[in-house]
N, C-alpha and C positions, 0 to 999 in steps of 0.2 A: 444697623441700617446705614447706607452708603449711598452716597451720590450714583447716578441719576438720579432725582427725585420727577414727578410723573403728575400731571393736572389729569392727565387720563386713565388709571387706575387709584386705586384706596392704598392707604399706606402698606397693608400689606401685601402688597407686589410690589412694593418697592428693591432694588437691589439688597444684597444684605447677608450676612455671613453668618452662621449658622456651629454654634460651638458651645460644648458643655465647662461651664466654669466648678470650680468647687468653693465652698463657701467663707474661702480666704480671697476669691476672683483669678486665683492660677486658671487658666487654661488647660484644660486635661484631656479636649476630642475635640480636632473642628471636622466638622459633619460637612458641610459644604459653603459653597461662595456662590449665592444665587444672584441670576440678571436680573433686570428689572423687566418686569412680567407683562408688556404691552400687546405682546403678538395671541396670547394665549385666543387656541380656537372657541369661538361660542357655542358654548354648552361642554367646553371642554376644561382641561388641568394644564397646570404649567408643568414644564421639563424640568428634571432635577428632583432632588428628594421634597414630599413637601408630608405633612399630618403628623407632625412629630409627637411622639408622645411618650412617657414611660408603662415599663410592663407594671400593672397595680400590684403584682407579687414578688416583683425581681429589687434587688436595692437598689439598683442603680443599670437597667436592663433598656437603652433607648431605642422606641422603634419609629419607622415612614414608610413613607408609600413612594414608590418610584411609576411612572407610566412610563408602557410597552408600546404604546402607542401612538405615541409623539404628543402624547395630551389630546388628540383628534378622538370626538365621541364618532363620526362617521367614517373613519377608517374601519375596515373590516380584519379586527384583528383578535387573536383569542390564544393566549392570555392577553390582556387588556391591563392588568395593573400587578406589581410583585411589591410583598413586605418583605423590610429590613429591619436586621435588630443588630445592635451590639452592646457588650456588658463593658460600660465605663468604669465599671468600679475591679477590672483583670486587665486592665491593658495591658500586653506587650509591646514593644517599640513597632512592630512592621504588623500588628492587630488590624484585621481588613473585617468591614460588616459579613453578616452572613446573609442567605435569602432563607425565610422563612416559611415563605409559599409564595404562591401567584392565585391568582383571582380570576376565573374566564373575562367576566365585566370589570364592570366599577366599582372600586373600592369604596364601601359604602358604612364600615367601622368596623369594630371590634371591642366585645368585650369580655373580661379574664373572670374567672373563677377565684374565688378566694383561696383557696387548697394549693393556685398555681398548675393546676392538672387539666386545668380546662378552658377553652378559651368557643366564645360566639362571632364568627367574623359573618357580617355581611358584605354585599355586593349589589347593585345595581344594574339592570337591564333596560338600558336607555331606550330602546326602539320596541320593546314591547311593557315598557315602564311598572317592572318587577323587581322586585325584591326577594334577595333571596339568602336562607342565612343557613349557616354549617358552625357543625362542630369540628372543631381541632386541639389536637394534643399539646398545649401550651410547652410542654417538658419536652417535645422529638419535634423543634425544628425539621421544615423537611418531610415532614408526614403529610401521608393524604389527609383530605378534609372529607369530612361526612355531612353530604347535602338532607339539613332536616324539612326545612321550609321555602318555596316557591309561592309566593301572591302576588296581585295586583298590587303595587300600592296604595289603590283605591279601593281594594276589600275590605270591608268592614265588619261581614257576618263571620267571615274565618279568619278573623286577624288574633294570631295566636295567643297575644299580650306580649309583655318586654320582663325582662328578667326582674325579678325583686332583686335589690340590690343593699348592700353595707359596707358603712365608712371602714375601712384598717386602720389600724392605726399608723401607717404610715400617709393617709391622709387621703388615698387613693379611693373610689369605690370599687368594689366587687360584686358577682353574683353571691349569692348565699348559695353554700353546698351542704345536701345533707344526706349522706352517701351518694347512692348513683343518681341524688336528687338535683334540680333546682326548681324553683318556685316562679312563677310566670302570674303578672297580673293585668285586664285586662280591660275596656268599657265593657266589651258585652254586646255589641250593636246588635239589634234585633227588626224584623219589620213593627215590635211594640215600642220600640226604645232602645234606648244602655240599658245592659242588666249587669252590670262589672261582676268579676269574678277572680277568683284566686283558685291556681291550681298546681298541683306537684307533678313535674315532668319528668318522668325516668328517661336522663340519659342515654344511656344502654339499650333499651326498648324501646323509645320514643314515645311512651306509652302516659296519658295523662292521668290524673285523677283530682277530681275538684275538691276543691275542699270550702268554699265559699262563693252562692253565686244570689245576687242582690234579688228580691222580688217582684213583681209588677206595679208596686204599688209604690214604691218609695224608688229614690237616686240613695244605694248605699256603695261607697266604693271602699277597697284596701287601702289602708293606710300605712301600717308597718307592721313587721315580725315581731311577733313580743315572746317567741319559744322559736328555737331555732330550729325545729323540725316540723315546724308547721302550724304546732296544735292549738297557740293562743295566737291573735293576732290582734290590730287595731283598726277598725272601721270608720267612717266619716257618712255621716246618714243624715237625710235632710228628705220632704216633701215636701209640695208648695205651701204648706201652712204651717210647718215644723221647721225650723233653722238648724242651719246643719250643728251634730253632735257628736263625738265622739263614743264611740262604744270598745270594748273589750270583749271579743267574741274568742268562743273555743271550734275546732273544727269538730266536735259534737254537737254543737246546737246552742249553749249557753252563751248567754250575752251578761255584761254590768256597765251601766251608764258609766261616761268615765269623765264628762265635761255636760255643764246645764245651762247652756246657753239661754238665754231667752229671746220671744220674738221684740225685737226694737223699731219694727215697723206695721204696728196691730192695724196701720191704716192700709195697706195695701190685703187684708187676707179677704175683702171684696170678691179680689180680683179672680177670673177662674181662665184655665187655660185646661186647653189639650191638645194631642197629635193628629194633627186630619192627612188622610192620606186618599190621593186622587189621581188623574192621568192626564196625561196633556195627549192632543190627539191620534199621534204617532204611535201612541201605549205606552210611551216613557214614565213609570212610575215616578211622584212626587209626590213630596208633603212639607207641610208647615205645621208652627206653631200656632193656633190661635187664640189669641188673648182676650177676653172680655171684662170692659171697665165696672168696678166693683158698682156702681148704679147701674148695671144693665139689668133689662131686665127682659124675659121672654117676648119673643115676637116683634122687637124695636129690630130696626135696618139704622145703622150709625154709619156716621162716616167712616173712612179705614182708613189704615197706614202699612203701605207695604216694603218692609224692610228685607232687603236681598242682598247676594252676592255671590256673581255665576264661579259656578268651577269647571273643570273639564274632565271626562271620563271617555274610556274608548270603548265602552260598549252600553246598551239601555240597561243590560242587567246591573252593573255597579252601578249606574246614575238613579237607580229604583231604591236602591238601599239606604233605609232610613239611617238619619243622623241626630243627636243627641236625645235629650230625653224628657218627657213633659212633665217631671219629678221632681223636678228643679226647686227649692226655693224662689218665692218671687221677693227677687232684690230688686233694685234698681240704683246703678252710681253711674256718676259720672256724666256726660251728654247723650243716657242713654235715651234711644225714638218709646221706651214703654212709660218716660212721663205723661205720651198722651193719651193713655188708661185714664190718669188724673186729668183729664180735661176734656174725656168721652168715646173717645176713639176706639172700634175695635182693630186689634192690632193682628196683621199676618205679617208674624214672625218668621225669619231664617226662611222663607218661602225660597223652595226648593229651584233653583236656577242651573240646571248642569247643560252644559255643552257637548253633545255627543258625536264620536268619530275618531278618524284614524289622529297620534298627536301630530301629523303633519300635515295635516288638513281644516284639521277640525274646525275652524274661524271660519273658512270659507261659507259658513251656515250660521255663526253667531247671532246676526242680527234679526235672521226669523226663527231660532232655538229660542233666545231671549223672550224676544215676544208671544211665540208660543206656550212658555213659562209663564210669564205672568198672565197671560188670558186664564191659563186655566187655574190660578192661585184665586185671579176674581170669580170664575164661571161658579167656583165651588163653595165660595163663601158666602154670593148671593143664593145659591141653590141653596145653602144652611140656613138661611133668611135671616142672619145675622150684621150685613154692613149693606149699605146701599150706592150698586156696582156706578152710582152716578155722582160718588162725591168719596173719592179714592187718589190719593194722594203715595208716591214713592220717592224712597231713600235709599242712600247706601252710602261707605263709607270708602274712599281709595278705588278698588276695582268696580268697589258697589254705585259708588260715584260714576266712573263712567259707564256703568249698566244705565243706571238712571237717566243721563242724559240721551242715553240712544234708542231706551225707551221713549222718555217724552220727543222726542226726532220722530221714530221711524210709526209709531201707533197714538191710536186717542184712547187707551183705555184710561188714563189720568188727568187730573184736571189739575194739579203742579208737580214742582219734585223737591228734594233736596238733596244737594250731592255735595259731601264732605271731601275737601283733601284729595280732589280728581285727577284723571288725566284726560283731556279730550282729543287731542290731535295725537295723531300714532306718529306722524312723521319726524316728531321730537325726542321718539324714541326708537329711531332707526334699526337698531342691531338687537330685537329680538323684542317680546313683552309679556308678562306675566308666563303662559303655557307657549307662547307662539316660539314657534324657532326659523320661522324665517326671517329674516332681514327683509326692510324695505325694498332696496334691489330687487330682492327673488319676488319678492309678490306685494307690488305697489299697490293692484286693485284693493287687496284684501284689508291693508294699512289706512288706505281710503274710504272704502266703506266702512269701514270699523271706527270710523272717527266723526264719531258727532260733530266736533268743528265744522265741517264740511259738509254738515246740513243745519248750520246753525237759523237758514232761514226759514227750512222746516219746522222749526223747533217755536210751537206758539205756546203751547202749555205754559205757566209762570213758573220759572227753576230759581231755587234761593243756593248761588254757590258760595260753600265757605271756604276756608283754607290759613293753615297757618305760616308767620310770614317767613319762620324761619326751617319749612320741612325738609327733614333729610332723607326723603326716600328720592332715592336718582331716576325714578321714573314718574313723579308731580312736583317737578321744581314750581314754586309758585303762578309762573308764568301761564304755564297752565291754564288756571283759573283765570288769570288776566286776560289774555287771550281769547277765551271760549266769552268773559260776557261781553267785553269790545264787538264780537262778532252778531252775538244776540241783539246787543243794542241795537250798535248797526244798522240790522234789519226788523227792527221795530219789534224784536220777540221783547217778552214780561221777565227781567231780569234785577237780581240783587246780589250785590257783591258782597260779604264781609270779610277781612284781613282779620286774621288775631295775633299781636306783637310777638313777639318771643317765640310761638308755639310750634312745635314739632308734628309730625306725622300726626299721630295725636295730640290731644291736649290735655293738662294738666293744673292749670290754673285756674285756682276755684273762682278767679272775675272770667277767663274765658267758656267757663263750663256754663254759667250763670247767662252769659250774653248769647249764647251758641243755642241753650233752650228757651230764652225768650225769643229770639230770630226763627225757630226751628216753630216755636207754639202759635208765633204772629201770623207764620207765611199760612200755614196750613189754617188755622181760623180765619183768615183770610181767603185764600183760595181754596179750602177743601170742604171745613165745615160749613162758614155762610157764602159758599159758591154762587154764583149768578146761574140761570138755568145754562142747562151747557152749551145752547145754541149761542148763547152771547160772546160777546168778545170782553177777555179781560183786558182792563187797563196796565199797561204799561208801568214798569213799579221799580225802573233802576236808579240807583243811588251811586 
């Protein structure tokens, strides 16, 4: 690493030269002398070689990625990215790299087969945000590639799985080959759940065959190869009242416990949950988890707590597609929101939030997606006559955070919030945000609506914002939070501020974990569980 050094990129765009040593520190390939990487386009790659990495079968075989395209994701160009390889360990004196292939899109990885025979490179499809992965002849540089898989990246029900992989000994991982075989493992998503599975993929044929796939009833996922062709394997199996355990399965049917863990939390097996799946008005399929506190009991209406966090999808059929799975173990570490089981609450979990539309648009409708989200997370859990839609209380954490806030803004379905670790002004984060790609310049409105700040006088609901003092995510520098309750106050909205020393994006410190659920259990016993009738006005609560 070389001078310039740079307040406006991460160290690794920093200038810096680029050279294979040997393990005496002789110098044996300098690879390249790169700038210091400030201009790179957004959403784009730097000029010059950059993804180095070694081949996992070669001894000393170094490959990168070069862009065709000037690093510009909006250049309309095809090839869009070319790998390089050369073998450090045959130099000759005037040794020039070779090209390996080129890529229509974006270089999106590669990975080798153990045998050396076979290699999975993907690519990325920026403007229709697909992924898409081929095989290539690891051994014929220069050979065509054979396109196996094309999805969304946001498909879940056809998501093929990812290779099973093993350590070489030379330290590298690999796929596992077993003839024209490899092994693919997967969650399984389903509109019931994950149903994870393991299945042998013939190369040559493309053709699958499962050899393991979990049941409706339990989360059992793959664990590792315990026969290298398939036929023993090692499982990881848990239900909400059984803690996860390891099994020894055959791909006949035969299982042998292999680990006996015991339950160390008999006080939560209370608790019951399951998958509720609903629509929000438009027909957009959704669902949540629903949690109910181990005292519930049939026909009570309890308070709620709705824990979210939007994502983006470009069409309603990916945004319908269930995610995770009501199989789970119920654990609970850390500042998780399901301590308030322990304190009454029923809890709508990962309640389903997606953003739907083209990705260069799609915000321009965030703030009534949002809200149409969470109406219909309440409509269907009062319809289940299990929480009572007048003492509903949301959270979130980071993005969740600022969902929260532009929920208690723009609707009154909630009577306070809590937003962890936020961002709320967009204009602080000028050059692009989570899914968005435009820049404030190209679409100011959107930046503006989208930013609670800017309705902080709207915003009467009581919000408890936390935040750690020392976060390193570069889109909720503290300020953030400082900012959004200065505003709140301001204007007489119900606000509380708490800083936690040290702490990062997350938190880790069992006195902050400690403080963050007593703050988290006060606000909402406070404003959700013994709420004033909702016509009243709450009192004002900043510190």
């Amino acid at each position: 690493m070389r001078h310039p050094y740079s307040y406006l990129v991460p160290f690794e765009d920093f200038p810096g030269e680029i050279e294979v040593w040997n393990r005496s520190g002789r110098l044996v390939y300098k690879v390249a002398s790169l700038p210091l990487h400030e201009t790179t386009p957004l959403g784009g790659v730097p000029l010059g070689p950059r993804d180095f990495s070694w081949q996992a079968t070669a001894p000393a075989t170094l490959i990168w990625v070069e862009a065709l395209d000037e690093g510009n994701p909006r250049k309309k160009v095809t090839p869009r990215d070319r790998v390089m390889g050369i073998d450090v360990a045959a130099l000759q004196p005037d040794a020039q790299p070779s090209e390996w292939f080129k890529t229509e899109e974006r270089f999106a990885g590669i990975e080798w087969g153990e045998r050396g025979d076979l290699a999975l490179v993907w690519d990325y499809v920026r403007d229709q945000q697909r992924r898409r992965g081929y095989f290539f002849d690891s051994k014929q540089p220069g050979a065509s590639m054979r396109r196996v898989w094309d999805l969304s990246v946001q498909e879940r029900y056809k998501n093929p799985g990812r290779p099973v992989m093993r350590m070489l000994p030379s330290g590298h991982s690999a796929m596992v080959e077993d003839g024209s075989d490899i092994f693919l493992e997967g969650e399984g998503a389903s509109p019931e759940g994950n149903r994870p599975f393991l299945d042998r993929f013939d190369v040559s044929t493309l053709q699958s065959t499962r050899l393991f796939h979990c049941d409706e009833k339990s989360l059992e996922s793959f664990a590792a190869l315990l026969a290298a062709d398939g036929s023993k394997f090692l499982t990881r199996h848990e239900t909400p009242t059984d803690p996860p355990n390891y099994f020894i399965r055959t791909a006949s049917g035969g299982d042998t416990a292999f680990t006996h863990f015991p339950n160390h939390v008999p006080q939560l097996a209370g608790i019951k949950k399951e998958l509720v799946k609903y629509q929000r008005p438009d027909g957009v399929g959704l669902s949540m988890t629903l949690y109910l506190p181990p005292d519930y009991k049939p026909g009570e209406r309890r308070p709620a707590v709705m824990w979210a966090y939007p994502f983006e999808f470009t069409s309603a059929a990916l945004a319908s597609q269930v995610a995770g799975s009501p199989n789970t173990f119920t654990e609970i570490r850390g500042p998780s929101q399901l301590f308030f089981l322990l304190d009454g609450y029923v809890i709508l979990e990962n309640a389903a939030m997606p953003v739907v539309g083209d990705p260069e648009t799609m915000n321009n409708t965030y703030i009534e997606q949002i809200v149409a989200d969470a109406k219909a997370a309440i409509d269907k859990a009062a319809e289940m006559g299990v929480i009572d839609p007048n003492r509903v209380g949301v959270g979130g954490h980071s993005y969740g955070a600022f969902m929260t806030a532009n929920l208690l803004a723009h609707s009154d379905l909630f009577r306070a919030g809590i937003a962890r670790s936020g961002a709320y002004n967009r204009t602080l984060t000028p050059f692009t945000f989570q899914s968005e790609r435009r820049t404030l310049w190209e679409a100011p409105d959107v930046y503006l609506k989208m930013s609670p700040f800017m309705y902080a006088d709207k915003l009467k609901a009581p919000i408890l914002l936390i935040h750690g003092e020392a976060d390193n995510n570069s889109g909720t520098f503290p300020i953030q939070s400082d900012r959004m309750y200065r505003a709140i106050k301001g204007n007489g909205g119900s606000v509380r501020y708490v800083t936690l020393p040290e702490e990062a994006h997350g938190y880790t410190a069992r006195e902050s974990i400690e403080h963050v659920l007593w703050e988290m259990l006060t606000w909402f016993d406070r404003y959700v569980k013994n709420a004033a009738p909702a016509s009243a006005t709450a009192n004002a609560a900043g510190h």
